[in-house]
Structure formats: C-alpha cells, structure tokens
C-alpha positions in Angstrom: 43.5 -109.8 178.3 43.5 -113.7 178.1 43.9 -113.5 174.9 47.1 -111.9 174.6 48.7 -114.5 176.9 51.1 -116.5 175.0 52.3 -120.2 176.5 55.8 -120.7 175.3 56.6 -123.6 178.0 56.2 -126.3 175.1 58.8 -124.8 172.7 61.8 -126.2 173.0 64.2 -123.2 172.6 67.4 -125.1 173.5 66.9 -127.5 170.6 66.5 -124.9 168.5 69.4 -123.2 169.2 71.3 -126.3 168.8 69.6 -127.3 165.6 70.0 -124.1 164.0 74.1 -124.2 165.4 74.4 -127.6 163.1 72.3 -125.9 160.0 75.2 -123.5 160.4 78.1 -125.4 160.6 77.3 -127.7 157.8 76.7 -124.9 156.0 80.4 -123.5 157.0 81.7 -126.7 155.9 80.0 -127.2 152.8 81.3 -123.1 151.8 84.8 -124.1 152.6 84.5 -127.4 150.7 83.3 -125.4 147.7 86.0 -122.9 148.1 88.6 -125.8 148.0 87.8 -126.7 144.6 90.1 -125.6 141.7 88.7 -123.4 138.8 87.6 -125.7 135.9 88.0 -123.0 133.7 90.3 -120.5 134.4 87.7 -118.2 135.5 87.6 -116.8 138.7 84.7 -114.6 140.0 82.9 -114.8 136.4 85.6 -112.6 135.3 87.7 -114.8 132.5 91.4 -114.4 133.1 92.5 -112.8 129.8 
C-alpha cells in the first residue's frame, strides 16, 4: 500500500489559511467599496426607477 501513502509534511497549510483569509478580506473590502458608490443612473438592481 505504498502507494496510497500521501506526504503532506511540505504543504504549508498555515500559509494557506492565511493567504486565502487576505483573498477574502480584500474581496470584503473591494464589495463594500462598490456598494458605496452612488447609482449613475437612477437604476438600482437593473430595475429603472419609473
């Protein structure tokens, strides 16, 4: 069963787990920055206000 034995001691799991916390949190700020910008056209949701 040699084959089926999987070495995992050189991945870096901590690292990953912070790299993937800063993926997420620029990806929070970049929504909220989005979110914070006005409607160009009066539209909101694709739906025109009428």
């Amino acid at each position: 069963m040699d084959d089926f034995d999987l070495d995992l001691d050189h991945l870096d799991f901590d690292a990953a787990a912070e790299n993937n916390a800063a993926k997420l949190a620029a990806a929070d700020a970049a929504a909220a920055a989005a979110e914070a910008l006005p409607d160009e056209d009066d539209c909101a949701g694709g739906a025109c206000k009428i």
